[in-house]
C-alpha positions in Angstrom: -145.1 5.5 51.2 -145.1 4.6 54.3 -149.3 4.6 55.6 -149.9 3.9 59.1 -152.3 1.7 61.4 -152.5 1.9 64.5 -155.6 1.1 65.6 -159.9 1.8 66.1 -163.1 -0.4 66.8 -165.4 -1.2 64.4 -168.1 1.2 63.1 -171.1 0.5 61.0 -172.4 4.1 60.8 -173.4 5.3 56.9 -171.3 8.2 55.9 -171.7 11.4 57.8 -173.5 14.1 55.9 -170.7 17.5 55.3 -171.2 19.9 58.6 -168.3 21.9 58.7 -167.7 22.5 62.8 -164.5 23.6 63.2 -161.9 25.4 61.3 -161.8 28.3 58.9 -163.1 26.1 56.0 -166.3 27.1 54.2 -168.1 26.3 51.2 -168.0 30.0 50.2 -164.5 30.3 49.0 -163.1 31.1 46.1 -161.8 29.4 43.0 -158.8 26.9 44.4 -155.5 28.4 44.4 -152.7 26.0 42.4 -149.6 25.0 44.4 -147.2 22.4 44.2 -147.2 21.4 48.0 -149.5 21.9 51.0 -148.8 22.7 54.8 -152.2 23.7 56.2 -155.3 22.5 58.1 -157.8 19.8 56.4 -161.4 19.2 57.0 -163.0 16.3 56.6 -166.1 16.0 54.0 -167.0 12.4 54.7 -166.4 9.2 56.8 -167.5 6.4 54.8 -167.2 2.7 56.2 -165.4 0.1 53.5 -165.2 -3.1 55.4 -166.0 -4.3 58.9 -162.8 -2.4 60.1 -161.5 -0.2 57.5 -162.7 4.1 56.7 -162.5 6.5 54.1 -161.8 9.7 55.6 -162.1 12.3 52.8 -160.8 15.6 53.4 -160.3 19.2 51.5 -157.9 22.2 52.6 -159.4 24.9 54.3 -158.0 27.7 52.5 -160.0 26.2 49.1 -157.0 25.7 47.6 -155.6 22.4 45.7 -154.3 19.3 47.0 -150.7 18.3 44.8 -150.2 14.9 44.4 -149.1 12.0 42.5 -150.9 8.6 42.7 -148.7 6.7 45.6 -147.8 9.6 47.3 -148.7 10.4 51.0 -149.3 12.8 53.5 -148.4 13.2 57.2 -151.4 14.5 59.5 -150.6 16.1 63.2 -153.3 14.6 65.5 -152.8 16.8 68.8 -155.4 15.3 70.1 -153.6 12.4 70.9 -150.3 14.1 70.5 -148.9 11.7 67.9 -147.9 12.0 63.9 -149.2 9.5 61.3 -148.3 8.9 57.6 -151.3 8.5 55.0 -151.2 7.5 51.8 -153.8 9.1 49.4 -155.9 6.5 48.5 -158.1 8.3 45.8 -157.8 10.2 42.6 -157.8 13.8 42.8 -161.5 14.6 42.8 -163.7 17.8 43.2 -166.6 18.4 46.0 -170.0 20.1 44.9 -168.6 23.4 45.1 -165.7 22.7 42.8 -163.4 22.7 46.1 -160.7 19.5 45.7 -160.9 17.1 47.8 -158.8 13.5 48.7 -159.3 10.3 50.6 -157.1 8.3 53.1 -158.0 4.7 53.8 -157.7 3.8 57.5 -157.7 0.0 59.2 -158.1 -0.6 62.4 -155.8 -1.9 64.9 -157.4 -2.5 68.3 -155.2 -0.2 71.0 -153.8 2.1 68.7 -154.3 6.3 69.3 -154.7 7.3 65.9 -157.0 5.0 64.3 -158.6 5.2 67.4 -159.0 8.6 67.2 -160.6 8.6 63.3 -163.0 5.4 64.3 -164.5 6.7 67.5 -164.3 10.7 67.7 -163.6 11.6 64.4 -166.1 13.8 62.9 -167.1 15.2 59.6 -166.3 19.1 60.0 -163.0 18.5 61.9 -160.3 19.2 60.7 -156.4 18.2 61.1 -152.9 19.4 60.3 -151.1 18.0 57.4 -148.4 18.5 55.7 -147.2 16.6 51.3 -147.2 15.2 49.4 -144.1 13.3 50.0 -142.9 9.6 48.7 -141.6 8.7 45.3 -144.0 5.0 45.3 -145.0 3.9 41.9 -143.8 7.4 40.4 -140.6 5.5 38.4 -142.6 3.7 35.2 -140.9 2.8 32.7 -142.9 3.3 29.2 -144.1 -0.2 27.9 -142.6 -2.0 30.5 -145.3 -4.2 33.0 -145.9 -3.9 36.5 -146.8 -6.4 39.3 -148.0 -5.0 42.9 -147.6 -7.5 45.6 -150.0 -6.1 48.8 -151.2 -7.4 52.0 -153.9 -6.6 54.5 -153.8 -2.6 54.4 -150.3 -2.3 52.3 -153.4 -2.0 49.4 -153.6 1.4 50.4 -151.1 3.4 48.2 -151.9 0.6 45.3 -155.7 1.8 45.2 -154.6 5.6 43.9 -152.2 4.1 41.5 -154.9 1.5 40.3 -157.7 4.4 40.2 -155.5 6.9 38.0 -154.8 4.6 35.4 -158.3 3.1 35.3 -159.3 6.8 34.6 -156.3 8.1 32.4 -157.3 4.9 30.3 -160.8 6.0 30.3 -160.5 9.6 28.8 -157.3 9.1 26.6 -155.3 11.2 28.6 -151.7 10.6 28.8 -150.5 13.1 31.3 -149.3 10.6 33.7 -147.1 7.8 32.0 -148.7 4.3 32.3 -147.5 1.0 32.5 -148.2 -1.6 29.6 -150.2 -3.7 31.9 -150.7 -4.1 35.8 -151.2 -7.7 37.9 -152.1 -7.0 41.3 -151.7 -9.7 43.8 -153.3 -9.1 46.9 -153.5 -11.1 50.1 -156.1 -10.8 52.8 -157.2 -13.1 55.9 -160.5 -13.7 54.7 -163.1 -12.0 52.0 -164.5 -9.8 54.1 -161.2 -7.9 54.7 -160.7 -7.0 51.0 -160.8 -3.6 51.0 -163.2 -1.9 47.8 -163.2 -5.6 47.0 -166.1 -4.9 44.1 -164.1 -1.6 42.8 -161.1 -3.7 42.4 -161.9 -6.8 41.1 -164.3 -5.1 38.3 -161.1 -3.2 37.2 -160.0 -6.8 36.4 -159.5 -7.8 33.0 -159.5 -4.6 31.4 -157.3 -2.7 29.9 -154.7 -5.2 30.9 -155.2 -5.0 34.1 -155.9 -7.9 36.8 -156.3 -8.3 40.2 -155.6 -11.7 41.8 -156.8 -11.9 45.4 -155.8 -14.7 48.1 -157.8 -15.3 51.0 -156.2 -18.1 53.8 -159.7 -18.3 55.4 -163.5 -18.0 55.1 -165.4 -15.5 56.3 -168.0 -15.7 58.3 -170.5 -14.7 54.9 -168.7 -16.6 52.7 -166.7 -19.5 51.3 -164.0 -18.4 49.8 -163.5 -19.8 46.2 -160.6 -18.4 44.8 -156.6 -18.5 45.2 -156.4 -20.1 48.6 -153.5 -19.6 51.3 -150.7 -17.6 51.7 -148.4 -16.4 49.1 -145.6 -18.4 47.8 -142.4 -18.6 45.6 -144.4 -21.1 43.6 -147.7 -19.7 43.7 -146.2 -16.2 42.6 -144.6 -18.4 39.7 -147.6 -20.1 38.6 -149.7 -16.5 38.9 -147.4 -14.1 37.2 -145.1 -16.3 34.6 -143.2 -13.1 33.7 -142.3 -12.0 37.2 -138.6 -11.3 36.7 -139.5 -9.2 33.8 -141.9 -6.7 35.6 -141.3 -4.1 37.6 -142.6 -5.1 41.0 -144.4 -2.5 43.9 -144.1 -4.3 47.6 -146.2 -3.0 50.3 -147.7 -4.4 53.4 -146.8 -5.8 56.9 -143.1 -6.3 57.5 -143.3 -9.9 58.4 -145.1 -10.2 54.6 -142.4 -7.9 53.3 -139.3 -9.9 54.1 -140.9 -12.8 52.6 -142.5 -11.8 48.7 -138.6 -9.8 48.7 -136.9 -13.1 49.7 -139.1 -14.7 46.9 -138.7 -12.1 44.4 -135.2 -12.6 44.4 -135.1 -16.3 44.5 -137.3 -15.7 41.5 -135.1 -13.7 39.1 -135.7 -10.3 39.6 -133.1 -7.5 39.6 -132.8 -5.4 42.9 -133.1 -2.4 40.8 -136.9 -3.4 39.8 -137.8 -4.3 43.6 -139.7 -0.9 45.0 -140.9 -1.0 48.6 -143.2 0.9 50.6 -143.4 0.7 54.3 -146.5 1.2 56.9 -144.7 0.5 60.4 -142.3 3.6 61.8 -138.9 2.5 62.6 -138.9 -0.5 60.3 -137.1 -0.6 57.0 -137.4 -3.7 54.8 -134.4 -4.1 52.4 -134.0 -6.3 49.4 -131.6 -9.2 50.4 -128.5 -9.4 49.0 -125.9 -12.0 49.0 -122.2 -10.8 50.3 -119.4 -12.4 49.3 -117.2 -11.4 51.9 -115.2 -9.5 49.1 -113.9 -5.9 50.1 -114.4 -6.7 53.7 -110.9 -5.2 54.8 -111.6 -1.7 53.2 -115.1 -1.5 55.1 -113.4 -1.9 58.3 -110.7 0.3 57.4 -112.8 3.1 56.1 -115.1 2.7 59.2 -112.4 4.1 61.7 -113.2 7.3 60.0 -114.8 9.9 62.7 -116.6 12.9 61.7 -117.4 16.5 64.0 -121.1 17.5 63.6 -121.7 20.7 65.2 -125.0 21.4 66.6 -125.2 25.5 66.8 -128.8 25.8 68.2 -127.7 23.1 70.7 -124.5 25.1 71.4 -122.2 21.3 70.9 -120.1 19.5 69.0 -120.2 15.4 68.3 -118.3 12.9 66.8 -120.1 10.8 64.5 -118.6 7.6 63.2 -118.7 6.7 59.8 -122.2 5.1 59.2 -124.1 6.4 61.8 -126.9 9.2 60.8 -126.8 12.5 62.6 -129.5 11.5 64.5 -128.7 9.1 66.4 -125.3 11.1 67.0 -127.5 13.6 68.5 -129.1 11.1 70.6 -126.2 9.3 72.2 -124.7 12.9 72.4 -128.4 14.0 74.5 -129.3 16.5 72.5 -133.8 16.2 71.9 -134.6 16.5 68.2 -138.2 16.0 67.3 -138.3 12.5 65.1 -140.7 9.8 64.8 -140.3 7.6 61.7 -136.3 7.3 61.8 -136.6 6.1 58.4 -136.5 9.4 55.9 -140.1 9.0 55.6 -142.4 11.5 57.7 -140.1 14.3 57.7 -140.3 15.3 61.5 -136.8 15.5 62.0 -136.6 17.8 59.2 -133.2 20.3 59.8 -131.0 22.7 58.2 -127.6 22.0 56.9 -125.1 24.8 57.2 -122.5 23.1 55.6 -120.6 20.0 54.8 -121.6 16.7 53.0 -123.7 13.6 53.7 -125.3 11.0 52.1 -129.0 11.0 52.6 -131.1 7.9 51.9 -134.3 9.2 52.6 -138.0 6.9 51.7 -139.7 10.6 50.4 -139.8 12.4 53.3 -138.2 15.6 52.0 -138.7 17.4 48.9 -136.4 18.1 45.7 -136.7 21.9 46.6 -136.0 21.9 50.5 -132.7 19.5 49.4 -131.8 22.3 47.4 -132.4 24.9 50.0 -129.7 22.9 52.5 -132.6 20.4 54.2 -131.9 16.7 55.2 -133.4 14.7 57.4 -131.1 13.5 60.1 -132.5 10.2 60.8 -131.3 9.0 57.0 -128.0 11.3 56.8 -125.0 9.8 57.3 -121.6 12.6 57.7 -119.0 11.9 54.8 -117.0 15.0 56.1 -117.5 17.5 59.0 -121.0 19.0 59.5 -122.2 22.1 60.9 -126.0 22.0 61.7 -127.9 25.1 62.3 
């Protein structure tokens, strides 16, 4: 999941007490309506501060119907009024309001400067309501029974962790096994100082439970407090000393992208297989890979093979382009000048969402489209890549 931040001030208010002001959402209606995916308008039920610079902005749809999702999965929001898109992850449980309505929470940090966060911080307002559109993202859905997990997070890359870590906490607690779990979770999370670890008292009482543990690092005080535990930056060796069975876990990345490139460098100098390594982005227009090392072998047939031209015909554009091999119809479109809404360019938001009349591609998108609308002839042209002639609609 990709969850962005992009900015706010800091707000100290308590949360706002639910007075619906905008809308078509009211208390009054009926029993919630199951579906399996939601495009429709949200209203926000509560703003509740979490840290000196982080909100919970807890929303329910409209329409009183439900809210899908699984625990890592996100959603992307429309904010018209600052014209820009934004990817949340769903940072709680699914949960019910007084009136048996569901209802979700999105955890939002502040960035100074940035529209969005901006936005929620400073005008936001319980009884507003926004477009959105999921759940989307496949993040922490892949467990494999009686195998361990590790997350790695940083700053706000805690964000789609919090769901995960809240379902199994209550999964565990009633018996139910409708989700599978993993045999036991270590969460190692890094923050600047204490007082930016987010539901800090929520997360560390989940330690040491039903194997579950949560190590936090801090590289500074806080103004409030000496900070007594794991101390610094996370390295190769401190990950080593921390979590002994590393290569044997399956391991959940998420955070800044600087922090990203560096616990996936370590992870593989530590052992463990590419195939284990799952990554979840926050930052539009950056994609973090797993390194690999390239022997140089097969280097003449990649050369060969990319000669290879492809025609992708545009027929609401009224053109035709030529696409090289490796290069996503997006961009094709772009150098070509044809406007196609996009935002992420990483198969995550699903704004460049478009119809495929025929032909093949290979599509590599982070969750930004679902199984059914790939069945229905949908990509996402910003992760699609032409293996033969194409014909858009």
């Amino acid at each position: 999941m990709t969850t962005m931040y992009d900015g706010g001030v800091p707000t100290t208010e308590a949360p706002r007490t639910p007075t619906p002001r905008s809308g078509s959402w009211s208390p009054g209606y009926p029993a919630a309506m199951p579906r399996d995916e939601f495009t429709g308008d949200l209203v926000c039920t509560a703003l509740t501060p979490v840290t000196h610079d982080v909100l919970d902005v807890t929303f329910r749809p409209c329409d009183g119907g439900t809210l899908p999702f699984s625990p890592g999965q996100y959603f992307t929001f429309a904010f018209p009024q600052v014209g820009v898109d934004r990817c949340y992850s769903v940072t709680s449980t699914p949960s019910l309001g007084v009136d048996g309505v569901e209802e979700f929470t999105i955890t939002v940090k502040k960035v100074p400067g940035g529209p969005v966060s901006t936005f929620l911080h400073e005008q936001f307002r319980v009884g507003d309501t926004v477009r959105a559109d999921g759940p989307y993202g496949v993040f922490g859905s892949d467990v494999r029974p009686g195998a361990g997990a590790l997350y790695l997070s940083a700053g706000s890359g805690i964000t789609p962790f919090l769901s995960m870590m809240r379902a199994r906490r209550a999964l565990l607690a009633t018996g139910e096994r409708s989700l599978p779990l993993w045999s036991s979770v270590i969460h190692v999370h890094t923050a600047h100082t204490p007082a930016d670890l987010v539901h800090r008292e929520e997360v560390t009482g989940l330690s040491g439970r039903d194997e579950t543990t949560f190590i936090p690092l801090c590289s500074q005080d806080s103004a409030a407090e000496a900070w007594t535990g794991v101390r610094g930056r996370l390295t190769s060796a401190t990950l080593r000393v921390l979590v002994p069975d590393v290569a044997d876990r399956e391991v959940f990345v998420c955070g800044p992208t600087a922090y990203m490139e560096a616990v996936l460098a370590m992870l593989v100098e530590l052992g463990v297989p590419e195939v284990r390594i799952h990554t979840e982005s926050y930052v539009f227009g950056e994609t973090v890979r797993v390194p690999t090392t390239d022997d140089g072998a097969g280097v003449g047939e990649a050369t060969t093979a990319s000669a290879a031209v492809f025609s992708v015909e545009f027929r609401g554009a009224g053109c035709m382009v030529q696409c090289p091999k490796g290069m996503t119809i997006l961009e094709a479109a772009r150098e070509a000048g044809i406007a196609h809404p996009s935002s992420c360019a990483e198969g995550v938001c699903g704004t460049c969402k478009a119809t495929k009349v025929s032909g093949e591609v290979e599509m590599d998108h982070q969750g930004g489209i679902r199984p059914r609308e790939v069945r229905e002839g949908k990509i996402l042209p910003c992760c699609s890549v032409p293996v033969s002639d194409v014909v858009m609609e």
